[in-house]
N, C-alpha and C positions, 0 to 999 in steps of 0.2 A: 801349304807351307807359307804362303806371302799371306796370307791371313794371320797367320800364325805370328809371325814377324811385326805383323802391325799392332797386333793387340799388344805383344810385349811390348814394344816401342813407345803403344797410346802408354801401356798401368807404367813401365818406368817415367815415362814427362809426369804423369799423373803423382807418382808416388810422395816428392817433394812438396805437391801441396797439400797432400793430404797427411803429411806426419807436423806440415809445420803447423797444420789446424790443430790435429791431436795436441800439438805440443803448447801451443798457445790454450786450448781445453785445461791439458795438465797442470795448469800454473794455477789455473783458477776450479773454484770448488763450489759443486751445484749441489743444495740439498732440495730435492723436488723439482730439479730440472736439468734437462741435460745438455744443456746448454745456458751457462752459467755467463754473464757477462763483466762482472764482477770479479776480485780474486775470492771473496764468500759470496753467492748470491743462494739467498734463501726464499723460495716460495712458498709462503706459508705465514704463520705468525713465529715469533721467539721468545726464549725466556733465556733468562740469564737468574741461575737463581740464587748466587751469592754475591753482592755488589759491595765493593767496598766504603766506608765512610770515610769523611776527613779526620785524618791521622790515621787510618788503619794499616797496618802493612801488607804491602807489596813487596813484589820481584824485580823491580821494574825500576830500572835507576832514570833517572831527568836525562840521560845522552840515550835512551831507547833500550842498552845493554842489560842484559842481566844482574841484578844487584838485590841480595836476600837484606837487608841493611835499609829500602828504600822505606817510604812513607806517601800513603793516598794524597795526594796536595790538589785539589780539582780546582781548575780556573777555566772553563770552557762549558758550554751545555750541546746535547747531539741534536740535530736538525736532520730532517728528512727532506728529500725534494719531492715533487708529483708522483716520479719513479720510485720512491723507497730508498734510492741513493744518500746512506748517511753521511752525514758531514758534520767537522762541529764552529761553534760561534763563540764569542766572550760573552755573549750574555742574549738573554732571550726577548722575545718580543714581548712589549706587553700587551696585555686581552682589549686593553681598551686605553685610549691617551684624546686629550681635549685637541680640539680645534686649534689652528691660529688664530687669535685674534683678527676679528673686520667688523667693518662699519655696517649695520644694518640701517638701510634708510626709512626713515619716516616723511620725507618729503616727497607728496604723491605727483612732485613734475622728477620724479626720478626714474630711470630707464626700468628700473625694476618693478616698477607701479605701471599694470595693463590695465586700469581703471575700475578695477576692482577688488585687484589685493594686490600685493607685493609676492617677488618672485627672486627669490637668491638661490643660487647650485650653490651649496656648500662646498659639495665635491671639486667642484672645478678652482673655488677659491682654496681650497687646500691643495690641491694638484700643484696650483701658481705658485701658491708661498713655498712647496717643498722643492721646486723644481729651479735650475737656476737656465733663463732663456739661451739660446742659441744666439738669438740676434736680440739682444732686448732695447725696446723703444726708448728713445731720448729721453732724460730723465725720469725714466720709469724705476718702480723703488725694486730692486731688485732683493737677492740672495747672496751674503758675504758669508763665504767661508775660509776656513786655515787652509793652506797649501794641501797638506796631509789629509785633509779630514773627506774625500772623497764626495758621494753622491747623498742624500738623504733619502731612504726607501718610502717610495708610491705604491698603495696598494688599489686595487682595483674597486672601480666604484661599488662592483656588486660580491667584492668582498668586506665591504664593511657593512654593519648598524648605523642607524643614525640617530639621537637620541639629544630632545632640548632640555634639561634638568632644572632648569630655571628661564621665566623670562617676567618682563615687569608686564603684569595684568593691566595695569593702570593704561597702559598702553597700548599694549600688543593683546589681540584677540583672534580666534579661529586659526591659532599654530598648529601646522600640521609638515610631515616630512616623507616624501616617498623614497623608496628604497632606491633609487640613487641619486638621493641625498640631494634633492630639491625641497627646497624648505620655501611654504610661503605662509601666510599670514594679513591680516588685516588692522586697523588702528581701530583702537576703542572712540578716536572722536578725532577732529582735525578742525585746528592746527594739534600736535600731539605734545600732551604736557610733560617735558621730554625732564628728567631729574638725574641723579648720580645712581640711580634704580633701574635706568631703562638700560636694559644691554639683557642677555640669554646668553649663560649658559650653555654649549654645544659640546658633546660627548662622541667620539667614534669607538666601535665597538669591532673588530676584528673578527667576520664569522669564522 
């Protein structure tokens, strides 16, 4: 009988955590799994196979409510994270955007010159210019932004391409760039016959 008594005693303490799981369950909906984290989590792929265009009508009034009267008005595109987690943005990344402009040196007493070719991280001078420092050095050219305008997105070195589309031959020779985005190079002669020609072209490409 005290057996008896303790088992009821354990399922009633037990019972309120297990309806508030179920209950928290019930809110959210698993297709391919039963244990959904999401209020829809789908494991699997999806389609959706009528999508509306701009101007087409909706149900769907601007306050979220029902409204047969609305119109398709799209200002947003859907993003996914690592997870599948959708979400949406004003506007999409693009596949591929240039470099910030910087100084490639041709002066071989320069720190970048190991006495046999030149040696620039693209990546890390892109990192710099998008980044604004924590503590940044004394008269160092920093990053000015609007109040509003938040962070500039950094992507990871060996998420990008790295791609030079132009540079002056006249000059520059044996340009090459490893996947993270170390770019060196050698001069065609020295001193280097440096013109309004000499500069390259640099391309990131988003894998």
């Amino acid at each position: 009988m005290k057996m008896i008594k303790k088992l009821l005693l354990l399922g009633l303490a037990v019972l309120p955590l297990a309806l508030s799981a179920q209950t928290a369950h019930n809110e959210r909906v698993g297709v391919q799994t039963k244990t959904p984290t999401e209020q829809l989590d789908v494991k699997g792929t999806v389609r959706v196979e009528t999508l509306p265009k701009k101007g087409d009508a909706i149900t769907t009034g601007a306050n979220g409510t029902y409204n047969n009267q609305s119109t398709f008005t799209p200002n947003r595109v859907v993003i996914a994270d690592a997870n599948g987690v959708l979400g949406s943005k004003f506007a999409a990344w693009p596949l591929f955007f240039y470099m910030p402009s910087c100084i490639m040196p041709t002066d071989q007493t320069a720190a970048e010159y190991n006495g046999t070719e030149f040696s620039v991280n693209l990546y890390e001078l892109y990192k710099n210019q998008f980044s604004i420092p924590a503590t940044p050095a004394a008269g160092a050219v920093t990053l000015v932004s609007s109040p509003s305008a938040g962070n500039l997105p950094v992507e990871g070195k060996t998420d990008l391409g790295y791609f030079v589309t132009y540079y002056d031959s006249k000059v520059f020779k044996d340009v090459k760039v490893d996947d993270n985005g170390v770019l060196t190079y050698k001069l065609v002669s020295n001193p280097a016959p440096v013109t309004e020609y000499t500069y390259m072209n640099i391309v990131f490409k988003r894998l």
